[in-house]
N, C-alpha and C positions, 0 to 999 in steps of 0.2 A: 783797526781800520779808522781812518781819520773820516771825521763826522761835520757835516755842514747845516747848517741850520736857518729856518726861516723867521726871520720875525718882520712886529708887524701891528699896528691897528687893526681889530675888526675887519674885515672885507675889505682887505684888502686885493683879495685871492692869493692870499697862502697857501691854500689847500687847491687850488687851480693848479700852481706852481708843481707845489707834489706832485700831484697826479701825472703830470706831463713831464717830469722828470721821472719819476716811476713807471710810465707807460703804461700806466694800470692805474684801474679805479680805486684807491685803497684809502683817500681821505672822502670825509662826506662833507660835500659843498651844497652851498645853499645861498640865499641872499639875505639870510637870517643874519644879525650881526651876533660875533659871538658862538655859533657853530661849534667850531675848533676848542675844546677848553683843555685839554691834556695833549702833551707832546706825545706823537705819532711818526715811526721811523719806520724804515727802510732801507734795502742796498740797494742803491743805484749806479749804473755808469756812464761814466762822463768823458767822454773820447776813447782814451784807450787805457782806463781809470777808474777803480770801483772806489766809491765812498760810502758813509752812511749818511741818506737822509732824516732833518728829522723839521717835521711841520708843528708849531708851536702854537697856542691858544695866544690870542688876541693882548695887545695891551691896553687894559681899558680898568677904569676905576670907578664906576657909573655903581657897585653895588658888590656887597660883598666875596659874593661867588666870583666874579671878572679879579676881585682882588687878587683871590687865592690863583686865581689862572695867572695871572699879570707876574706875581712872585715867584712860580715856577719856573715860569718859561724864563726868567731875567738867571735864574739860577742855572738853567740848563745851557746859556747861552754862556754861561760864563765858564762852561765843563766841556764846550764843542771849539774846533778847531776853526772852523770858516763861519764868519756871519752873513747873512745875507739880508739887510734890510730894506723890506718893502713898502711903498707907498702906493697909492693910488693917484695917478698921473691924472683924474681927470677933476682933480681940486688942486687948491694953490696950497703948498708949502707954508702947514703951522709949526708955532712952538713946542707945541709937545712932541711932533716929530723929531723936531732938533732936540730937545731935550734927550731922547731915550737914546737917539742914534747917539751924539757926541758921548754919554755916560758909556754905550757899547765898545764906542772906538778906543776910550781910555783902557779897554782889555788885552791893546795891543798884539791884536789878531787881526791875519789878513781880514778884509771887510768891503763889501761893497753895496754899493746904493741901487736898487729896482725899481725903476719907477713903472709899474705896472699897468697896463689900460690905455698906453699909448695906440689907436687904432686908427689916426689920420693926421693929414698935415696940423690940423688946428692944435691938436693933443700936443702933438711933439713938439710948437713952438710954445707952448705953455710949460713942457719940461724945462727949459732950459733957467726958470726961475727955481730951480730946486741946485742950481752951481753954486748957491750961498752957503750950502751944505759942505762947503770946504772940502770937497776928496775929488779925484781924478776916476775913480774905479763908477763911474754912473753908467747903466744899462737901462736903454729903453725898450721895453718890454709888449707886447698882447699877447699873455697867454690862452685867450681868449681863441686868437689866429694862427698862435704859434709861430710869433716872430720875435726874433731877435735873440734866440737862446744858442745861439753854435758863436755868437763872441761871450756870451755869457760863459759860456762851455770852455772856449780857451782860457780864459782868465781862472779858472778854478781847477784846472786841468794842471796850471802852471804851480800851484801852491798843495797840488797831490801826488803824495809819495807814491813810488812803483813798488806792488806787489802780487805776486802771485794769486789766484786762487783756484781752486779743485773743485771742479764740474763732480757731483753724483752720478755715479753708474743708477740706468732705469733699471727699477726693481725685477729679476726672475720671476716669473708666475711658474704655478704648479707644473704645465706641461712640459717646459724649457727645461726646470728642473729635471722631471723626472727623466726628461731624453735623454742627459748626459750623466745621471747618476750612475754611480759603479757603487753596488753591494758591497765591493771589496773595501771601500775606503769611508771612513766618515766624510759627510755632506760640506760643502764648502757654500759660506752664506756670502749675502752682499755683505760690502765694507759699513759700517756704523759710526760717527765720533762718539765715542763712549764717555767723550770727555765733556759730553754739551749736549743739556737735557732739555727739551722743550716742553714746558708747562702751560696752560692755557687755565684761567682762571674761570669759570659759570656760575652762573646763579641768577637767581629773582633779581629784579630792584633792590637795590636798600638793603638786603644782605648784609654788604660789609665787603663786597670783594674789594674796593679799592682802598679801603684802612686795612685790609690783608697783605696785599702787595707792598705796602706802605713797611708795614709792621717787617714783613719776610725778607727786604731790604733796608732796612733800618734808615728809611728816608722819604719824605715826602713828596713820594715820585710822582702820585697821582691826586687828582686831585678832590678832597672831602669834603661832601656836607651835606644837607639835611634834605636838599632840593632832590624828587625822586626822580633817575636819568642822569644822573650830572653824568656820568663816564658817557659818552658816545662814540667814539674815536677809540680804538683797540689803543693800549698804555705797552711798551714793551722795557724791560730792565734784565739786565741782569749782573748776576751775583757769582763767585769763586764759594766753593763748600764742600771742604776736604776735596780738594784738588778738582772737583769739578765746576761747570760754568752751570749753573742754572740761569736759563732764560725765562721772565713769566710774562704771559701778556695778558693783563687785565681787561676783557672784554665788557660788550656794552650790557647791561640789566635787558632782560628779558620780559613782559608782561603781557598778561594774558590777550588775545589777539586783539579783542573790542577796544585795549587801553593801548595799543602801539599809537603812538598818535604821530605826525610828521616825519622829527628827523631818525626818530628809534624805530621806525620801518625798516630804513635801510640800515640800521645796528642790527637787528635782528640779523640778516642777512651777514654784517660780517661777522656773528659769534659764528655761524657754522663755519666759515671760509678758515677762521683761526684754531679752529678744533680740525679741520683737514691737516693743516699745518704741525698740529701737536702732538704730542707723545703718551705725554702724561695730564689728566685734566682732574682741576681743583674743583669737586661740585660742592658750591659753598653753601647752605642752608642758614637760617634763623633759625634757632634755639629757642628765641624767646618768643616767637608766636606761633612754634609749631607748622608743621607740612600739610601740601595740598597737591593737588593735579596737576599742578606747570611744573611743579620740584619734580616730580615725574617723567613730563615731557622734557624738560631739559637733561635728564638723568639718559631720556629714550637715543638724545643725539650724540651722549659719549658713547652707548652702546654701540650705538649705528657705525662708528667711526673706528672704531676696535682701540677704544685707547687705554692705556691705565689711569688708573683715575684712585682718589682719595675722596673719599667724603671728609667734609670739616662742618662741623657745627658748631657754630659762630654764635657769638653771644651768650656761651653757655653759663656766664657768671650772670645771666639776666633771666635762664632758663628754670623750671619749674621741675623739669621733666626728669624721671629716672634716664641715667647712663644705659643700665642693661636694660631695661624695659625699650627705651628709643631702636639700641640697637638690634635687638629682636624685632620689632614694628618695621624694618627700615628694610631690613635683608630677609625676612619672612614676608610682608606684605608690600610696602611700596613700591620697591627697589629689590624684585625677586633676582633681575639679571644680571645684578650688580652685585648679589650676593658674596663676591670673591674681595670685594673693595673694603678694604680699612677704613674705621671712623677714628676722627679724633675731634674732638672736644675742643675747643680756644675760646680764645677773646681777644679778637682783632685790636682794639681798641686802647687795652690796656697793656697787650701783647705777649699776655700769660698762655702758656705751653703752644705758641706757633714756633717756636726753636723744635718743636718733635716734629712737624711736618717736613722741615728738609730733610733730616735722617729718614723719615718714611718716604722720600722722595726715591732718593737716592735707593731705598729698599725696591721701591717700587721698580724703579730704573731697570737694576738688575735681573727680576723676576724679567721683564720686557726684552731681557735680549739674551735671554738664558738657553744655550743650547744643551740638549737631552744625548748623551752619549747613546748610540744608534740599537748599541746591547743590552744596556740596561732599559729602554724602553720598549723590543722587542721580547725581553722576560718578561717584563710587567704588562704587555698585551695576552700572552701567553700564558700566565699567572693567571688573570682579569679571565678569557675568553673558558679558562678549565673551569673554574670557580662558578660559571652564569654563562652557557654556552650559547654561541649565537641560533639564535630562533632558526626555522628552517623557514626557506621562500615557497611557498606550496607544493611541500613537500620533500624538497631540493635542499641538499646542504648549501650553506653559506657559510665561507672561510674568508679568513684574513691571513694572507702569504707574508708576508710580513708590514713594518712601519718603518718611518722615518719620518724625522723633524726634516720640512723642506724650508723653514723661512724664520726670520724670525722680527719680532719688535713689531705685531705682537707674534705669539710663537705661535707655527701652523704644524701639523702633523699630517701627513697622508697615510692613508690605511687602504694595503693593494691588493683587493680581492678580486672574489670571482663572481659574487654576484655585489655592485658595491650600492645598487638604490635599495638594495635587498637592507641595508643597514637604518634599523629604525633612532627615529630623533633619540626614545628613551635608551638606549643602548649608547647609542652616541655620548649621552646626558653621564650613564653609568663608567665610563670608558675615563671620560673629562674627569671624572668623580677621584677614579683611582689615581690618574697621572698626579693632579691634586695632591693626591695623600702621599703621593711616593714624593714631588718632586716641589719646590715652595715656590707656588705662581701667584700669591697671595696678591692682589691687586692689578692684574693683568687677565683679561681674556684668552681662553684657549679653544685654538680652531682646529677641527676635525675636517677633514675629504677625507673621505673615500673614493678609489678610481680603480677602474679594473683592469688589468695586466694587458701594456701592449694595444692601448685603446685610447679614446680619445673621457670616453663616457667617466663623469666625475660630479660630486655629489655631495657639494661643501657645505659645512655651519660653521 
């Protein structure tokens, strides 16, 4: 997919831009100069045209953290197919504008000029001093008002290749399922790209998730330093690994509610939207100073989300701590739910054993879209139910007529009884235990229903 990009000064409304080509709120704007510090993409379409957006951090050299932004964004500008650079239309035309545009244009990519914040006669006759800019492709802009973006739209419309793409079928829920299921045939799931995995990066502050993502594509995609917050703006890359495409998106640091302060409010808000999004979720920890009650709470909202997930404990060449002692502590006491989730050990920074977490990705992957042959998990209910028979409902037997996997990524099981609220959590608990021992879901949640035969009444964990 051919990718168009925004650059820009500070406030200029970059992330204005986004959003209104996005049609969705997914950059965070503000009148903060500087906001924007990691590039931030998207698909968007553009007539009758999908592209990739991508909204770029600021170019500004005021201090060293703008530097590292300023170096990226000129990097990625040089890796995207369309440029789009913006100005703010309601100051005159300086040299460092012309500086960065002319050095962009010598990349001999289509390119055009935005003069942004045009919002009345006086504005737009003050544009016409930015025609010193040497190029024909000028667009006067309010995205403010939302004007002027359907010539904006031809012109980039004209410089995008035609291609297909394939709308997702909406997911089958249990009941859909089970009304067309035939006992006589194995289950038929929705369609999956098996070939493209979606990871989503979490953690505290200052973890390390973004020298992670750094380290896991061997590029400095995101942007590092010591300031705590720098990521706000979700970071997205991705990587080819043994024929698969891993996608990671580096979300914003999290902090305890009293420390959100401005713009990492509304980060907060987009870690959970990118964990909706995700498959498999990197929960990243500190090593070196040890866990607490947000490494919890953020551990609470992979749970929530039914993702696979990896714990990584980052920093561990800076750590104190016992390997087996940590990871008893972590799946016995902190992280009881997550008990199923693989740890591993790294050093972001230096980037010793992050090569194991894409093979465990990729492990993980497969546990998340692994279907249960319909026989062999009816033997193993049947096996499980002789061995620790189901309790009785007062007094009443309770059966289970048969199972079957209905769904999968993550895997769901129904269990079709006659009495199915009659089935207690710990049985449930005991059930998930076995399928476990038989079947390697090692990093992936497993979901139980129960529903009873011919009924609507159903009874999920």
């Amino acid at each position: 997919m051919q990718s168009i990009i925004l650059v820009g000064k500070p406030n200029v409304g970059k992330s204005s831009l986004f959003n209104r080509m996005a049609r969705q709120r997914i950059a965070i704007t503000s009148e903060i100069s500087g906001t924007t510090r990691d590039t931030n993409k998207t698909e968007v379409q553009i007539n009758s045209k999908k592209a990739l957006l991508i909204d770029s951090g600021g170019l500004d050299e005021s201090n060293e953290l703008f530097k590292n932004v300023q170096k990226n964004t000129l990097k990625t500008a040089k890796e995207s197919d369309i440029i789009l650079y913006m100005v703010d239309g309601k100051l005159t035309p300086d040299d460092e504008d012309r500086h960065f545009f002319y050095s962009l244009k010598k990349l001999n990519k289509p390119i055009a000029l935005i003069i942004n914040k045009i919002d009345n006669k006086k504005d737009e006759e003050r544009s016409w001093e930015f025609i010193n800019f040497g190029i024909k492709e000028i667009f006067n802009l309010s995205v403010t008002h939302n004007i002027g973006l359907d010539e904006l739209y031809d012109w980039l419309e004209k410089h995008l290749e035609n291609k297909n793409f394939l709308i997702e079928d909406q997911e089958e829920n249990l009941e859909d399922f089970l009304e067309h299921y035939d006992t006589s045939k194995e289950p038929e799931f929705k369609e999956i790209d098996t070939n493209h995995i979606k990871v989503g990066i979490v953690g505290r502050v200052n973890v390390g998730k973004s020298s992670l993502l750094n380290a896991l594509v061997k590029q400095e995609r995101s942007v590092v330093s010591t300031i705590a917050g720098t990521t706000i703006d979700p970071v997205n890359e991705s990587i080819f690994h043994k024929d698969k495409t891993i996608e990671f998106v580096d979300t914003a640091g999290i902090r305890k509610r009293g420390k959100i302060q401005g713009l990492e409010r509304f980060a907060l808000n987009r870690t959970e939207k990118i964990l909706q999004n995700s498959q498999i979720a990197l929960l990243v920890l500190d090593a070196s100073e040890g866990f607490n009650e947000l490494d919890e709470r953020i551990a609470g909202l992979i749970s929530k989300h039914y993702l696979g997930v990896i714990i990584v404990l980052n920093k561990w060449d800076k750590s104190e701590l016992e390997f087996d002692k940590t990871v008893k502590e972590l799946r016995l006491d902190r992280f009881k739910f997550l008990a199923h989730a693989p740890i591993v050990s790294v050093s972001a920074l230096s980037g010793k054993r992050v090569h194991v977490l894409l093979d465990k990705i990729l492990e993980v992957f497969e546990h998340f879209i692994q279907k249960i042959p319909t026989s062999k998990l009816n033997a193993l209910i049947e096996n499980a139910t002789k061995a620790h028979p189901l309790p009785h409902d007062y007094g009443k037997l309770v059966k289970i007529y048969y199972a079957v996997q209905y769904d999968l990524a993550p895997p769901k099981i129904a269990l079709i009884m006659n009495r199915p609220k009659a089935l207690h959590f710990s049985y449930k608990r005991y059930l998930q235990n076995k399928i476990r021992q038989e079947f390697d879901f090692e990093g992936v949640p497993l979901i139980i229903a129960s529903r009873k035969k011919g009924t609507k009444e159903n009874n999920e964990e």
